[in-house]
Each structure stands twice: as structure tokens, then as C-alpha cells.
Steps between C-alpha positions, in 0.01 A plus 500: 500500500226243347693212342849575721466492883089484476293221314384705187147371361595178396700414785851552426807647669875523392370591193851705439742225542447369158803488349737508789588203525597376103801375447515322112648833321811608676485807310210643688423607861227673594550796730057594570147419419260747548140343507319791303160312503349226648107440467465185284780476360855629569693828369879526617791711377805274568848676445829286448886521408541345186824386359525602110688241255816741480518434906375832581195533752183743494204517730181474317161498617241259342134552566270133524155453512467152693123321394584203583563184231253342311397293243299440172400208279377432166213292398492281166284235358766357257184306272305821451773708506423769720611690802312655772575849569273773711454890421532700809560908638838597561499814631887587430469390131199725487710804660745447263357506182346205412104562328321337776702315696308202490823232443519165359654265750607149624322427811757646767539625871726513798649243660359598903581273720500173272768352252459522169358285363204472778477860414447490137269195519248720733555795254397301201171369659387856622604703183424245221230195704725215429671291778785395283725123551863443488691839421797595271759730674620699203784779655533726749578933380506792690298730270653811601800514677581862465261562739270205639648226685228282392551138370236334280480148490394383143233169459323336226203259554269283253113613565154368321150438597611249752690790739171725486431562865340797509439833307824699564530893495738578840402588815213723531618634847835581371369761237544203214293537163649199262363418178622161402667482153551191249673542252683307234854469528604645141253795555627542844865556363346725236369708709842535736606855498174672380234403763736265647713667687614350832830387539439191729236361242694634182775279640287143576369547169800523299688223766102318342606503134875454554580238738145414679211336448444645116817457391553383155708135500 
């Protein structure tokens, strides 16, 4: 099978030992992982033993949808005020109800094959045109662990005219269609949870006002 005992698309084989070989929680073994898909990213269906507080044990079965980490920054120019955000197409937000799915975002994208830092510095210059200096590392979250064993690494950065080195708006070869936002911080967090409604950019702007850059002394 692609992904197992084959090199699936990307490359990759083994792809159902993931898992196996933990050993920080005592209280869990796993007994399989299924790899139920495996074109760009990776589907499995891992069942375990898992030891209940009371000492008794049940097998469960945990579906996990493995994209890879990644890693998104915000952009501030603490004189003016402002943050620079992008409006983008999420399909899935679309599907599920929201009016257009066009989202309001942090500049953002999978880590690859860099750290990630490097990673978020090359998203930043092809979503928003700004090749930005020294970099803040905020936190790391895993944004939803019930299902997605993704890890976002959180960054903050100052921009202004200065960091301008080119137009921004993604990657036309990877289907991107960015419109670069800026916005002023106290209309920004206005606007979170009515047409801002991303979690990852929800959270940088609230992390903005409370601790970060706009912070009140």
C-alpha cells in the first residue's frame, strides 16, 4: 500500500508506525494504525488500550488527520497602530456555513521542510510583500487536538514601509488569491467574532491588546 511498504506521492513509507513507539503516558499503548488515506496529507485510525483513572482499561480507537505543523505570524506597526491581515477562500469554512468563505487571517502556512521560524518569514513575504526583521516567538497550540495532530507555532513581527518588498497575494501556482488587509488594531478587535473569525488570528490579536505590542502600561 502507498505510504506503508511503497513510497506514496510524496515519498513516504512506514507511514503506520506512528505512534508505536511513545512511551511518556504509561496509561496508553497502542495496539494498530490503519493508514485510511494518504495523498497529501495523512488519514490513520490508530486503536489503543487505555487505562481509565479508576485503574480500569478500555480499547478506544481515535481517528487523526496528520497535515503536518505549521506556523503563523502577526504583523503590527506599533506608531500607526495597525496590523496586517489578508482575506482569503477557505473552502471548509465555506462548506460549513460561513456566507462566503472568504476569511480574515494572519499570514500563515505549513511548516514543509523548514523550522519555524524560516517558515513563517517566507510565508509573510509571499502572502502580505514584506520581508520582515527580528521575530517574536509568541506560543506554540495545537488547534485541534480532537482530531488534527497539527501544531501551530505562533509569531509576531514589527512591519512599515521599510519591509515593503514586493506586492504580496500567495502563490499564484498554488491556487492562492490574497487580498492584503490593514487594519487598525481597535477595529481589528471589533470586528473579532463577526467577520473575524479565525481562531489563530482571533488569538494574536487578543495576545496584541493583552500582553503584546498594544498593550496598555
Amino acid at each position: 500500500m502507498p505510504g506503508i511498504d511503497v513510497p506514496d506521492r510524496r515519498g513516504r513509507t512506514g507511514l503506520d508506525q506512528a505512534g508505536r513507539g511513545l512511551t511518556g503516558n504509561p496509561r496508553v499503548t497502542v495496539r494498530e494504525v490503519r493508514v485510511l488515506t494518504s495523498n497529501w496529507f495523512v488519514t490513520r485510525s490508530t486503536s489503543f488500550d487505555f487505562q481509565h483513572s479508576d485503574g480500569h482499561v478500555s480499547v478506544e480507537e481515535r481517528e487523526t488527520y496528520d497535515r503536518g505543523d505549521g506556523a503563523c505570524i502577526l504583523l503590527y506597526n506599533v506608531a500607526r497602530r495597525t496590523v496586517l491581515l489578508s482575506r482569503q477562500f477557505r473552502f471548509p469554512a465555506y462548506v460549513n456555513g460561513h456566507p462566503d468563505g472568504n476569511l480574515i487571517e494572519v499570514a500563515a502556512g505549513l511548516l514543509d521542510d523548514d523550522d519555524p521560524e524560516s517558515a513563517i518569514r517566507r510565508e509573510a513575504e509571499e502572502e502580505t510583500g514584506h520581508t520582515i526583521g527580528p521575530v517574536e516567538h509568541v506560543f506554540d497550540v495545537f488547534m485541534s487536538p480532537g482530531s488534527v495532530t497539527e501544531r501551530l507555532h505562533f509569531f509576531a513581527a514589527p512591519y512599515d514601509e521599510g519591509t515593503r518588498s514586493g506586492a504580496g497575494g500567495g502563490l499564484q501556482e498554488e491556487g492562492e488569491d490574497i487580498e492584503v488587509l490593514e487594519l487598525g488594531i481597535d477595529e481589528a478587535l471589533a470586528r473579532i467574532g463577526t467577520d473575524i473569525v479565525d481562531a489563530k488570528t482571533i488569538m494574536l490579536l487578543q495576545w496584541s491588546a493583552l500582553t503584546g505590542p498594544f498593550a496598555r502600561a
